[in-house]
C-alpha positions as CSV (number, residue, x, y, z in Angstrom):
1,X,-5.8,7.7,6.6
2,X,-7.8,5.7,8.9
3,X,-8.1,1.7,8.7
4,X,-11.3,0.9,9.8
5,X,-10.4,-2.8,9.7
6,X,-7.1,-2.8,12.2
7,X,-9.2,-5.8,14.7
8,X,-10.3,-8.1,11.3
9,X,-7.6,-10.5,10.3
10,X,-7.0,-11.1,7.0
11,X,-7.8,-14.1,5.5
12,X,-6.6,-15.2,2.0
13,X,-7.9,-13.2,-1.0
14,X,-9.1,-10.7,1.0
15,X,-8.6,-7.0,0.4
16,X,-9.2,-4.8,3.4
17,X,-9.6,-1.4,2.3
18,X,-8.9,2.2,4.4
19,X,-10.8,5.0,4.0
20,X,-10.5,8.9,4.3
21,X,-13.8,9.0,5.8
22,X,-16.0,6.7,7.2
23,X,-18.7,4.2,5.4
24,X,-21.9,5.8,7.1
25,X,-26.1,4.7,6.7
26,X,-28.3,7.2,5.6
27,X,-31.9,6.4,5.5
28,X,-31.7,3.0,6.0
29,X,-28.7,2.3,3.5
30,X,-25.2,1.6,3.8
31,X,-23.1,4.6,2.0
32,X,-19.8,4.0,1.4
33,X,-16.7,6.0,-0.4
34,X,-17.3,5.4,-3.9
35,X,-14.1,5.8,-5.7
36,X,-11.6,3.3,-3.3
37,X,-14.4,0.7,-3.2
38,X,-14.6,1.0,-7.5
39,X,-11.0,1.2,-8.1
40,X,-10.2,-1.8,-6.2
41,X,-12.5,-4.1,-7.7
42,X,-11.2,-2.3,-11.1
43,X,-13.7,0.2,-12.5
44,X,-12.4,3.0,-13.9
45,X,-13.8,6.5,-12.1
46,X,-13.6,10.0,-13.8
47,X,-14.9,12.8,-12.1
48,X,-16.2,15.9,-13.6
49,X,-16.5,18.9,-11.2
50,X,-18.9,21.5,-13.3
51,X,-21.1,19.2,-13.0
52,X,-20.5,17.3,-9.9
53,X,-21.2,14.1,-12.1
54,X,-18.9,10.7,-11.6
55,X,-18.9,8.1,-14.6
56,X,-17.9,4.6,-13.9
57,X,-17.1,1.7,-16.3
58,X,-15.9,-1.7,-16.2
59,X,-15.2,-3.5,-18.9
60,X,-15.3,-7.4,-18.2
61,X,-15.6,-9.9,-21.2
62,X,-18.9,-10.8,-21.3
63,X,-19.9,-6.6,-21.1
64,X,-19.0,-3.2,-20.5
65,X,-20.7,-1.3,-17.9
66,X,-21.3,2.7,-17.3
67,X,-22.8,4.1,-14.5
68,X,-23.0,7.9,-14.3
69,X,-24.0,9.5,-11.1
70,X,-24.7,13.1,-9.9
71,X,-24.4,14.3,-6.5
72,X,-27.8,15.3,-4.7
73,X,-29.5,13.2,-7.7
74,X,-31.7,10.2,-7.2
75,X,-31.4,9.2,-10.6
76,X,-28.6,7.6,-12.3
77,X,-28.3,6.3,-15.5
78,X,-27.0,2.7,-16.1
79,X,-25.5,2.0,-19.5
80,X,-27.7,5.0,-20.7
81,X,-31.1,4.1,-19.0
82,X,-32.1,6.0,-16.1
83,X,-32.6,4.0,-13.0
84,X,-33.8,5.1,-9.9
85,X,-31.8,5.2,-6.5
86,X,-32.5,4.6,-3.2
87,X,-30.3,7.3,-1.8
88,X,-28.7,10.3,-3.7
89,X,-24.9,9.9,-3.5
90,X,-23.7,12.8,-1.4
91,X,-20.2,14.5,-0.7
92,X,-18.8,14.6,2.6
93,X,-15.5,15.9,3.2
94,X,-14.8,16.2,0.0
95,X,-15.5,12.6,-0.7
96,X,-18.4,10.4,-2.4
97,X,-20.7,8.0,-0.5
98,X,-23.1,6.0,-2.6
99,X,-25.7,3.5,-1.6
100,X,-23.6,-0.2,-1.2
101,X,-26.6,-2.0,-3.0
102,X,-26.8,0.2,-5.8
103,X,-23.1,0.0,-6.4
104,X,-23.1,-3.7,-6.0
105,X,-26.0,-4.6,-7.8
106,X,-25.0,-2.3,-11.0
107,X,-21.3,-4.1,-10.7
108,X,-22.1,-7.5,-10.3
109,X,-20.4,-7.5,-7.0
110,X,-22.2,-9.7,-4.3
111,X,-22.5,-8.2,-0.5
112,X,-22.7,-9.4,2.9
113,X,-23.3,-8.2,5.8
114,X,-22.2,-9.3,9.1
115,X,-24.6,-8.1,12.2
116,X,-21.6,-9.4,15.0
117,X,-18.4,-8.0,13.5
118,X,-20.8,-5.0,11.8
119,X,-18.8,-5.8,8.4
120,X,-19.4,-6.2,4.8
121,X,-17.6,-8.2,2.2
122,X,-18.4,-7.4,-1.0
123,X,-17.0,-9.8,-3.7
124,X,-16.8,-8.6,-7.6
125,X,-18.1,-10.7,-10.1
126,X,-15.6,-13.7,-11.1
127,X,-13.6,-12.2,-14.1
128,X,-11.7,-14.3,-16.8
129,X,-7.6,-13.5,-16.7
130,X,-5.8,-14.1,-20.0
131,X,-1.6,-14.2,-19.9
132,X,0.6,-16.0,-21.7
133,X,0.8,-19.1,-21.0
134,X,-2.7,-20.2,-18.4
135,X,-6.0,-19.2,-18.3
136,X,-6.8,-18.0,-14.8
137,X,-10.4,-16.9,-13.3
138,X,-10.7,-14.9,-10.2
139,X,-12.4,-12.8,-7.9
140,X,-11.3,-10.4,-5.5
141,X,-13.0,-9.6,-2.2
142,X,-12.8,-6.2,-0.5
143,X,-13.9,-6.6,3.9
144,X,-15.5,-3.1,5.2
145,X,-15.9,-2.3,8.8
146,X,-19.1,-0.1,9.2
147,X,-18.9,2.1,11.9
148,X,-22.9,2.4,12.1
């Protein structure tokens, strides 16, 4: 596995993530490997191969979210309503880039992109923690090194 974030120091909070393969653009758009960017801000990912379809959810509480996606298919469908993307997600080496935006804007996640250190941060919407004891709200923040 390859760290595309070995020269970025960490700073606190911050999650940097490695990748099998590579965050790439296509068209115009930042794709990125769906399933370690999802599963680290903590949405659940199934994957069904007849049909080449991923589902996501997250379930916060305020809402619950599901996103399904098919590979080679500009539409998705967002809590049941179709919605249409900018870029079909596509498989490459075996792996699932998606379009950044899409992902962030369907997640509540907020993204930013660094021109100089060709970077994004992408920060999940602030969650409430429960345990016993303290109430606790938090975010996480995953850093990405674009190689593009």
């Amino acid at each position: 596995m390859r760290n595309f974030l070995d020269q970025i120091p960490s700073l606190p909070l911050q999650h940097p993530l490695s990748f099998f393969i590579e965050p790439t653009n296509m068209k115009g758009y930042n794709m990125v490997p769906f399933r370690a960017i999802a599963e680290a801000i903590g949405i659940t990912v199934e994957w069904d191969g007849a049909t080449s379809t991923i589902t996501a959810s997250k379930q916060t509480s305020q809402k619950k979210t599901t996103v399904v996606l098919q590979l080679n298919n500009p539409v998705a469908t967002v809590n049941g309503v179709p919605v249409q993307l900018p870029v079909s997600p596509v498989e490459q080496k075996g792996y699932t880039l998606v379009p950044l935006s899409f992902f962030s804007q369907r997640f509540g996640a907020h993204v930013n992109w660094n021109g100089a250190t060709r970077t994004v941060t992408i920060a999940s919407a602030q969650e409430d923690l429960y345990t016993m004891g303290f109430y606790h709200s938090c975010r996480k923040t995953l850093v990405l090194a674009m190689g593009i």
